[in-house]
C-alpha positions in Angstrom: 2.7 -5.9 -15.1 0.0 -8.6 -14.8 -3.1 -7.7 -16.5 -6.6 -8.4 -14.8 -8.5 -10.5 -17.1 -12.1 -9.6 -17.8 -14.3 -12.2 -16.8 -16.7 -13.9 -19.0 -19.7 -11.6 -18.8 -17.4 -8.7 -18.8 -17.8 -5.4 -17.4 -20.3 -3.9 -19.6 -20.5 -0.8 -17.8 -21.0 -2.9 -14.6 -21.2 -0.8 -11.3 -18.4 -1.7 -9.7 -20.1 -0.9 -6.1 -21.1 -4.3 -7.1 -18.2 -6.2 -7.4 -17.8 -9.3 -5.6 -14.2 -9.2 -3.4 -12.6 -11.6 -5.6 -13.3 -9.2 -8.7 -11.9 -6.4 -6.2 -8.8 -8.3 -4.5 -7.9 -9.1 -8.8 -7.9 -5.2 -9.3 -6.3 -4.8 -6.2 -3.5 -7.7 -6.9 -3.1 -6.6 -10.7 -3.0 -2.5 -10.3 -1.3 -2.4 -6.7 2.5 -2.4 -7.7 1.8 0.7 -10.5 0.4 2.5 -8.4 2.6 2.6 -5.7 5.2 3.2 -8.2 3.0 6.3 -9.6 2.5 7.7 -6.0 6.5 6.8 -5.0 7.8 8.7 -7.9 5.8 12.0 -6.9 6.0 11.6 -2.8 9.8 9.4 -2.7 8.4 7.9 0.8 7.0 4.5 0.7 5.0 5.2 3.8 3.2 8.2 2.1 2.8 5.7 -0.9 0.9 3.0 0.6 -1.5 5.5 2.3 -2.0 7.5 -1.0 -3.0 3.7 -3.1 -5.1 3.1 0.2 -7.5 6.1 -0.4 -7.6 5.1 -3.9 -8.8 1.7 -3.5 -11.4 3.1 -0.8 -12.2 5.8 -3.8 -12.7 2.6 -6.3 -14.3 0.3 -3.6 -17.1 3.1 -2.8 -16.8 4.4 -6.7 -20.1 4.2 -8.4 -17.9 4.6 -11.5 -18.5 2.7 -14.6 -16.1 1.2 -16.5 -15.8 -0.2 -19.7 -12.4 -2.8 -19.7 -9.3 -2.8 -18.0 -7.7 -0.1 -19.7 -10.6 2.2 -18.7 -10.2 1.1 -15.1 -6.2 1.5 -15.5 -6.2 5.0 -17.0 -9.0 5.9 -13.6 -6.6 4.4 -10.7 -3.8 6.3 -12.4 -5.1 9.2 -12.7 -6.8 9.0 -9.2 -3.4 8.0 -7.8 -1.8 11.1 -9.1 -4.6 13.4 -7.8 -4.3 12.0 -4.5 -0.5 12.7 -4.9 -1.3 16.2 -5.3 -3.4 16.5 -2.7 -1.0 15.5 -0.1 2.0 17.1 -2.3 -0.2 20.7 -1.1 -0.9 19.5 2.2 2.9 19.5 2.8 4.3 22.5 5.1 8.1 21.8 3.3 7.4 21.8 -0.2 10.9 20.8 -0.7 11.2 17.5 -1.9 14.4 15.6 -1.2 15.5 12.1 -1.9 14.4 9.8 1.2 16.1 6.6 2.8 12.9 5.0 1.7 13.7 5.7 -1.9 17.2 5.1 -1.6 16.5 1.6 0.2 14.4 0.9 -2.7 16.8 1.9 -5.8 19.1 -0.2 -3.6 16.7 -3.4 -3.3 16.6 -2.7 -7.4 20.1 -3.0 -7.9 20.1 0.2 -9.0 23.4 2.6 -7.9 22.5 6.1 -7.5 25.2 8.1 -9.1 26.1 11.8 -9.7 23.8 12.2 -12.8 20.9 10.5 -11.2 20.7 12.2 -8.1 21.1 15.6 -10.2 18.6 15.0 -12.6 15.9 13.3 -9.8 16.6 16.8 -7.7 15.9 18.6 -10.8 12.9 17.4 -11.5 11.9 17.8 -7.4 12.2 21.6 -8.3 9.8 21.8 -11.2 6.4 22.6 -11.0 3.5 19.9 -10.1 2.2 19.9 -13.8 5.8 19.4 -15.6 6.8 17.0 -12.8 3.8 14.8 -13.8 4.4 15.0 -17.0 8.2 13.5 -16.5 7.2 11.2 -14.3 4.6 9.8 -16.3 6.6 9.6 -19.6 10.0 8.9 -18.3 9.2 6.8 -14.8 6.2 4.9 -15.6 7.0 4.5 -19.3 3.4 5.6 -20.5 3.1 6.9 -24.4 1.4 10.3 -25.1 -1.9 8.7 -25.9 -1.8 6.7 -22.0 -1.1 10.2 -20.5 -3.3 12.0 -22.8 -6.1 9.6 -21.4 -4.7 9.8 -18.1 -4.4 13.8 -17.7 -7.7 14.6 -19.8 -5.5 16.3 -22.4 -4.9 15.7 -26.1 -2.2 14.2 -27.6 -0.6 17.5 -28.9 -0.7 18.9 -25.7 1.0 16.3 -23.6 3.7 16.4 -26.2 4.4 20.3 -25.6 4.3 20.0 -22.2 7.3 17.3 -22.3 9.4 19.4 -24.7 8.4 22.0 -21.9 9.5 20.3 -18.8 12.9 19.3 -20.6 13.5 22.5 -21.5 12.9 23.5 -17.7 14.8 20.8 -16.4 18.1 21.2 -18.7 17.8 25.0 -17.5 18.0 23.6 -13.9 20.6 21.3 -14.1 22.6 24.0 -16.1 22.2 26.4 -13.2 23.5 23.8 -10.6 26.9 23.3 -12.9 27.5 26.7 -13.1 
């Protein structure tokens, strides 16, 4: 991921309602692709993706939010991202998830061949609860460490570690139920 470079004079707990459009379109260009990942893995439409990172850059756009470097900033659009994800995850009538052609297209475009195992484990992990499916999709699909999703969720270390061993325990009792 391309990393937005501070600029000379920093942030320094700058208001960002301040920031100029090029210091905006860099957060935009440098945060855009993780978040649509982020908001893909919970919603597995592309469509509902884009419209979720579209409030969130309006949230960070009319944000009077201070931030302190990029990782600050990072860990907010992240954690906004996944909010919004909930939001609209509750806002659902059919709260069952199932894999989408968009998400198919795209594991395709990735050279990425969906088999057996992967389709079991990604409907198993539809079923779980919204807490424990964050937590997977944090750890295992955007490849953030405990202390990046103990920022991210507001929760220490200790506990983002339980609630893995948690949501594998969950998941391994789902996928054992479908074999049987």
């Amino acid at each position: 991921m391309c990393e937005m470079k501070i600029s000379d004079n920093g942030w320094g707990g700058r208001n960002m309602n301040y920031m100029t459009n090029d210091e905006f379109n860099r957060v935009y260009n440098a945060y855009y692709k993780l978040l649509l990942h982020v908001a893909f893995d919970y919603l597995h439409s592309k469509n509902d993706a884009e419209d979720v990172i579209q409030e969130v850059f309006m949230k960070l756009y009319e944000s009077r939010k201070q931030f302190n470097d990029d990782e600050h900033l990072k860990y907010w659009l992240i954690k906004v991202t996944n909010n919004k994800c909930i939001d609209h995850l509750r806002h659902i009538k059919n709260k069952e998830m199932l894999i989408s052609n968009d998400y198919i297209d795209i594991l395709n475009n990735q050279d990425n061949k969906e088999d057996s195992l992967q389709k079991t484990v990604q409907e198993a992990i539809d079923k779980l609860n919204i807490n424990d499916k964050t937590i997977i999709v944090l750890y295992y699909y955007n490849d953030l460490s405990l202390k990046e999703i103990s920022k991210v969720l507001s929760i220490s270390e200790v506990s983002a570690k339980k609630r893995i061993s948690r949501a594998r325990i969950k998941l391994k009792s789902i996928i054992g139920d479908k074999n049987e």
